[in-house]
C-alpha atoms as an extended CHARMM CRD file, in Angstrom:
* protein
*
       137  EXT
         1         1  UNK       CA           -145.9970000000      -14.1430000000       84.1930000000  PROA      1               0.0000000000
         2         2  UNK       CA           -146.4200000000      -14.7180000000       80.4540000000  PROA      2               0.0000000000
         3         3  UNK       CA           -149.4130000000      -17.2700000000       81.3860000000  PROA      3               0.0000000000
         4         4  UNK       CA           -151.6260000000      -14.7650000000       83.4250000000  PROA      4               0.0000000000
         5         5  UNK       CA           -150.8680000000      -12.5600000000       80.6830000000  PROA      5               0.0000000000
         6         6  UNK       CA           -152.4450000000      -14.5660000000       78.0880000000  PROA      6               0.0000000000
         7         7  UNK       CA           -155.2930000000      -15.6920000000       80.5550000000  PROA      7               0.0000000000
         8         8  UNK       CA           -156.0020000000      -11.8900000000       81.1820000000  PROA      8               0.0000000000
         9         9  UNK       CA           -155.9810000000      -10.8500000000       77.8250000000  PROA      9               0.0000000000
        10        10  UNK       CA           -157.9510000000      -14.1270000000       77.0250000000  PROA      10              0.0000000000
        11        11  UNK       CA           -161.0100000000      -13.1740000000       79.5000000000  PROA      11              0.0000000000
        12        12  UNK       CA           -161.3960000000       -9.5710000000       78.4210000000  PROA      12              0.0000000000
        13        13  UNK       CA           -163.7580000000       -9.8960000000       75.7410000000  PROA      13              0.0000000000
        14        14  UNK       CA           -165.9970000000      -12.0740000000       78.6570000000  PROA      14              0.0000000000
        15        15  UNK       CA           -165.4170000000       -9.4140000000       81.0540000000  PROA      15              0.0000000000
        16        16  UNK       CA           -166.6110000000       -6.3900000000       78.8560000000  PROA      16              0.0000000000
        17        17  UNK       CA           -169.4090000000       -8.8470000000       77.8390000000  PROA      17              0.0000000000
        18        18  UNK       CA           -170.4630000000       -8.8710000000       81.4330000000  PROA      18              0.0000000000
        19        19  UNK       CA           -170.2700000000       -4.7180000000       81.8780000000  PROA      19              0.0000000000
        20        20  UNK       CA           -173.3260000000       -4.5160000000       79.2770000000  PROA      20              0.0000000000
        21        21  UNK       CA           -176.6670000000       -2.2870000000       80.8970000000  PROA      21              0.0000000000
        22        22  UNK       CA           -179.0120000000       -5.2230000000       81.9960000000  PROA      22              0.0000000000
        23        23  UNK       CA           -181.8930000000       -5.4290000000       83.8140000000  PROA      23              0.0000000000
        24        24  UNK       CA           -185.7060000000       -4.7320000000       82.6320000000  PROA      24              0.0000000000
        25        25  UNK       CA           -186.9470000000       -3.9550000000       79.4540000000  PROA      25              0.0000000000
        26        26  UNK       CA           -186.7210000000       -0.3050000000       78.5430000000  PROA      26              0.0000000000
        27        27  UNK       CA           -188.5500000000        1.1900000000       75.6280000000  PROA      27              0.0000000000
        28        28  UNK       CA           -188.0910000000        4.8830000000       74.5820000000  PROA      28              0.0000000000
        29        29  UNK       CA           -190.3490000000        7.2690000000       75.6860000000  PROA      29              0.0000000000
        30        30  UNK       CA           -191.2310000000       11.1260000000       74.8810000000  PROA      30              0.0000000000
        31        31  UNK       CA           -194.5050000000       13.2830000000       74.5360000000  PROA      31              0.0000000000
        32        32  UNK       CA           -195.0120000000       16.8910000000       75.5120000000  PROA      32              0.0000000000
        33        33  UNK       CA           -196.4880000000       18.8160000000       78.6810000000  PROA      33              0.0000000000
        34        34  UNK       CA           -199.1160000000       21.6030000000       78.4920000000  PROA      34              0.0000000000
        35        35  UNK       CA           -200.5390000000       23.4630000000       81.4100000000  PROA      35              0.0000000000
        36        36  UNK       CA           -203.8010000000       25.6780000000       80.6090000000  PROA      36              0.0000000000
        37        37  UNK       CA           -203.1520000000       24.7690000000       77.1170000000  PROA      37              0.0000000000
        38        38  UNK       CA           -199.4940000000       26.0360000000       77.0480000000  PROA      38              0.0000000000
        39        39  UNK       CA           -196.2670000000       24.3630000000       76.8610000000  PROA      39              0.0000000000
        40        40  UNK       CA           -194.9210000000       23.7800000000       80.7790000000  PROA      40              0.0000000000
        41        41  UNK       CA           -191.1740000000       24.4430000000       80.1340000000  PROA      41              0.0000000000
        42        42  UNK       CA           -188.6570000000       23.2240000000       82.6820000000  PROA      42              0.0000000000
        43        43  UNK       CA           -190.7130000000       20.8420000000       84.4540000000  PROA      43              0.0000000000
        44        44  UNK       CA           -189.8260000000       17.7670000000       85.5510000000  PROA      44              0.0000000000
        45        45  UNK       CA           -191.3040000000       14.8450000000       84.6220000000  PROA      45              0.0000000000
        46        46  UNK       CA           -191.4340000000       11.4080000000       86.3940000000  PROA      46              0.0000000000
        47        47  UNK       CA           -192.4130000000        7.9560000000       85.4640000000  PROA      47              0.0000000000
        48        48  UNK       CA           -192.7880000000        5.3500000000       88.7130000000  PROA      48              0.0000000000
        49        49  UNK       CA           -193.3690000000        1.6060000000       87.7350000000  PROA      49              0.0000000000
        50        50  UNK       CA           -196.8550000000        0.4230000000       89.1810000000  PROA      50              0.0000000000
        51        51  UNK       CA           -195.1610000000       -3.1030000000       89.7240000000  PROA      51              0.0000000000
        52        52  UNK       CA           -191.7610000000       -3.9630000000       91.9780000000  PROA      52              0.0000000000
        53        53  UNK       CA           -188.7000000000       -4.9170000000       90.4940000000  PROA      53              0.0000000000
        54        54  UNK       CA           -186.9080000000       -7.9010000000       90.9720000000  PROA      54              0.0000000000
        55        55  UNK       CA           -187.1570000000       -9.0310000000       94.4150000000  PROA      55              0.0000000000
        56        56  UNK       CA           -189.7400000000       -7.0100000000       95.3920000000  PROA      56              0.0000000000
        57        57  UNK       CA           -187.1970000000       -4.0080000000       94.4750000000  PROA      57              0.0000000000
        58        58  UNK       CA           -188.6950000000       -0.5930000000       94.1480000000  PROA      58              0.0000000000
        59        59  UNK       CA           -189.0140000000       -0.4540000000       90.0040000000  PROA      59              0.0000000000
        60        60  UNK       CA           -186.8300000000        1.7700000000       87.6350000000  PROA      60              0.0000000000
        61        61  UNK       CA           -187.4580000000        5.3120000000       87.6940000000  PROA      61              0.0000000000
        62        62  UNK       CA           -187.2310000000        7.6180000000       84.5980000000  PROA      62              0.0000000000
        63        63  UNK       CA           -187.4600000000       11.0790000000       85.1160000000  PROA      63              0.0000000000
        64        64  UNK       CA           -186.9770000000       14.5730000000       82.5460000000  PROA      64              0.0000000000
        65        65  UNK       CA           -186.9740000000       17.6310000000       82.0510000000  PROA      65              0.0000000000
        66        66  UNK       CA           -189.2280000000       19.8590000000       79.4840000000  PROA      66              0.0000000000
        67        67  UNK       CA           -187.5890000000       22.4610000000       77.1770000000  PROA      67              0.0000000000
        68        68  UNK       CA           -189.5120000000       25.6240000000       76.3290000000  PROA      68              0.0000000000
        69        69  UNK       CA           -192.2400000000       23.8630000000       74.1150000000  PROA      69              0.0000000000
        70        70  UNK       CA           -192.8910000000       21.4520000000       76.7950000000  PROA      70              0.0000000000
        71        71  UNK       CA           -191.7660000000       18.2720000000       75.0620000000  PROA      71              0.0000000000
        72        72  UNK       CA           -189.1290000000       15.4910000000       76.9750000000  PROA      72              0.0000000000
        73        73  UNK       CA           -187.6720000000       12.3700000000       76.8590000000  PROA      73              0.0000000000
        74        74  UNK       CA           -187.4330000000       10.2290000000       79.3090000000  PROA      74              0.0000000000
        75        75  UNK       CA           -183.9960000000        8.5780000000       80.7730000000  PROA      75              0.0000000000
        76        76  UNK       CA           -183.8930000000        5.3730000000       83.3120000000  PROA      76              0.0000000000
        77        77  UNK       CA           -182.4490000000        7.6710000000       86.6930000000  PROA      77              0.0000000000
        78        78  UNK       CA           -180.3970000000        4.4740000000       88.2170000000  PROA      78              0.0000000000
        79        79  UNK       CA           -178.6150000000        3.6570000000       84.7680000000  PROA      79              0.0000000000
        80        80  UNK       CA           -179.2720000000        6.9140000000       82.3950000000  PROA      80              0.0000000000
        81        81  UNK       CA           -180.3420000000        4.3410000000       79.5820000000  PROA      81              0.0000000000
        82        82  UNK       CA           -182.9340000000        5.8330000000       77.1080000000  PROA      82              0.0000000000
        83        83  UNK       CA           -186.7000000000        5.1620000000       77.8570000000  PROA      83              0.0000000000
        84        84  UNK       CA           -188.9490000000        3.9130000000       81.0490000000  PROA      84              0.0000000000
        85        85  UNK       CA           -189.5590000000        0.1110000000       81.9020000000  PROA      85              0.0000000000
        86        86  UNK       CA           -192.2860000000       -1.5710000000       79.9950000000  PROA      86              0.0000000000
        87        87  UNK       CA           -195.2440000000       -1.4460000000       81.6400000000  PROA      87              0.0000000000
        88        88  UNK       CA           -197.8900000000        0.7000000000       83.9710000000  PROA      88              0.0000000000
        89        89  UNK       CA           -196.0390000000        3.5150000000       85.8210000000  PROA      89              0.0000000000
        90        90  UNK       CA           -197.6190000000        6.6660000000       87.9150000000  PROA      90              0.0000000000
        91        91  UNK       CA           -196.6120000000        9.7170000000       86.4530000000  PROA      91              0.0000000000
        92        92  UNK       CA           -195.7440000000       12.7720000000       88.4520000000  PROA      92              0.0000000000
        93        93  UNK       CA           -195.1640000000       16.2490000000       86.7180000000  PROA      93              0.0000000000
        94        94  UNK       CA           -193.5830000000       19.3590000000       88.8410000000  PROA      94              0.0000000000
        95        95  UNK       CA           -192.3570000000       22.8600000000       88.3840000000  PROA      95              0.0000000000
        96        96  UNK       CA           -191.1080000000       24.1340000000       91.4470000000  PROA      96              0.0000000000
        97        97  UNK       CA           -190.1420000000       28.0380000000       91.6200000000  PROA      97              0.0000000000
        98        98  UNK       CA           -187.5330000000       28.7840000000       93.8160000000  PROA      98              0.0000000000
        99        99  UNK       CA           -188.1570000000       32.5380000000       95.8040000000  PROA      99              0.0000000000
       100       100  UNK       CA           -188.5800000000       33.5430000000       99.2840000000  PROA      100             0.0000000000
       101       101  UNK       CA           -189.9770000000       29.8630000000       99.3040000000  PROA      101             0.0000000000
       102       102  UNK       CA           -190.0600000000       26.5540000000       97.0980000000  PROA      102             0.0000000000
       103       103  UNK       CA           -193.7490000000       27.0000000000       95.3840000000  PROA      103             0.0000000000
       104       104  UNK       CA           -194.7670000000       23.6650000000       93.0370000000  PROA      104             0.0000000000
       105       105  UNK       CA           -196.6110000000       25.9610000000       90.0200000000  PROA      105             0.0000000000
       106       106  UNK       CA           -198.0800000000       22.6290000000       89.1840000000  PROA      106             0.0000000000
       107       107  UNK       CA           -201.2920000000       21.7180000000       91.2190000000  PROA      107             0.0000000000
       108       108  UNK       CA           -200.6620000000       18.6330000000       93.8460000000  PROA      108             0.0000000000
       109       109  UNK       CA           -203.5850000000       16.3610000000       91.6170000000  PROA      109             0.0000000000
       110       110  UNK       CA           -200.3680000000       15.9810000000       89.0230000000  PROA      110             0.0000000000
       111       111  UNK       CA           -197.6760000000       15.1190000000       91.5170000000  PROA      111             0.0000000000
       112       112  UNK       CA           -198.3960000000       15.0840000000       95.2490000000  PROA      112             0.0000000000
       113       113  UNK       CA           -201.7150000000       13.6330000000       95.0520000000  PROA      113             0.0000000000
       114       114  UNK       CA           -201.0550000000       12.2450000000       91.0710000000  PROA      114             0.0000000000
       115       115  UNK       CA           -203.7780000000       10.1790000000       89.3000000000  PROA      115             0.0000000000
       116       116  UNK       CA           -201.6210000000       10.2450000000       85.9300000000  PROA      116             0.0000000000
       117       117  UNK       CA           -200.5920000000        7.0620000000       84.6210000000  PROA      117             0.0000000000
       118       118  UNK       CA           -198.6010000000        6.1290000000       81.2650000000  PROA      118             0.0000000000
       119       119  UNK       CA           -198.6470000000        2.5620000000       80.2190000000  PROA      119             0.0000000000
       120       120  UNK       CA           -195.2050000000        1.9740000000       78.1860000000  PROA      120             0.0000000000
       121       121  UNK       CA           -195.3210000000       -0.1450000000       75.4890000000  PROA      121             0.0000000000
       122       122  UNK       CA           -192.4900000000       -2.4440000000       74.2060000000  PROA      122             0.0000000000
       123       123  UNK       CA           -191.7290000000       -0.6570000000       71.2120000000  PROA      123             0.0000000000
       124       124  UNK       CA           -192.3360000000        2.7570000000       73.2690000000  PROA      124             0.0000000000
       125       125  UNK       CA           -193.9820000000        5.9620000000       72.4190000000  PROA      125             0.0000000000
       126       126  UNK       CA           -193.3720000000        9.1880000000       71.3700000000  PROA      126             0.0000000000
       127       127  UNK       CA           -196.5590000000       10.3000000000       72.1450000000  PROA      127             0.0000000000
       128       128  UNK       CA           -197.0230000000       10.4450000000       76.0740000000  PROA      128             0.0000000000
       129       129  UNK       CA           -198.5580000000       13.8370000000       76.3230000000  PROA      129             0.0000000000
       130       130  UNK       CA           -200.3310000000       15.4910000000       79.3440000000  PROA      130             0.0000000000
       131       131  UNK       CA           -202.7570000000       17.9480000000       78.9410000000  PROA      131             0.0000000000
       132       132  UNK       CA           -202.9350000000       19.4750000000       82.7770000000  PROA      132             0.0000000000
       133       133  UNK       CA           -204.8690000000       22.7820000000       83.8790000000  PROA      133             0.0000000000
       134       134  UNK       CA           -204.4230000000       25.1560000000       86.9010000000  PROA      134             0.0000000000
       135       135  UNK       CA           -207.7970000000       23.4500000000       88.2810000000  PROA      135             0.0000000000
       136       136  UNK       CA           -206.1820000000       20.3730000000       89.0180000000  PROA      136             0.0000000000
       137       137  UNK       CA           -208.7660000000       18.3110000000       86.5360000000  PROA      137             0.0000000000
């Protein structure tokens, strides 16, 4: 009994070595949302890597929320570490109201139908702003 003691106490500090957040680089990343030059508060924000994962995986998402001037920061959604994955994503920004039914105030050419992109460097960014208008442009 005393032996497997010893041996368990001896391959904790391994163990908890092994329990560390791995996987792809993540930088930090935060910037601010406007819509017709106007903070968009509570939207939700969305970064999609361009590239698979490991495997041919679907990559890392990240995903926030805005705050009443508009500005996030992002988190990984799988792991809740800080930041995106280095590298191109597709960015998708929403607001949906909720009423008689679920209305996205932001036009389809920013999530549906998105052309934005954010490339995150290594040593991420705090400036990964969108400037978006009601005309979709």
């Amino acid at each position: 009994m005393r032996f497997h003691r010893s041996l368990a106490c001896s391959m904790l500090p391994l163990l908890l070595l092994g329990c560390g957040k791995s996987g792809p680089k993540v930088a930090s990343v935060s910037g601010q949302v406007t819509l017709n030059k106007k903070p968009l508060a509570n939207a939700d924000v969305t970064f999609s890597p361009t590239e698979p994962g490991p495997n041919n995986s679907p990559g890392l998402e990240s995903s926030a929320r805005t705050d009443e001037q508009g500005r996030y920061s992002l988190k990984v959604i799988q792991d809740k570490r800080d930041g995106a994955v280095v590298g191109a994503h597709k960015v998708r920004i929403s607001l949906i109201a909720r009423g008689a039914s679920l209305v996205n105030r932001v036009p389809k050419a920013y999530n549906q139908n998105t052309k934005l992109t954010f490339t995150v460097p290594a040593e991420g960014s705090k400036e990964a702003n969108f400037v978006l208008s009601s005309e979709g442009n």
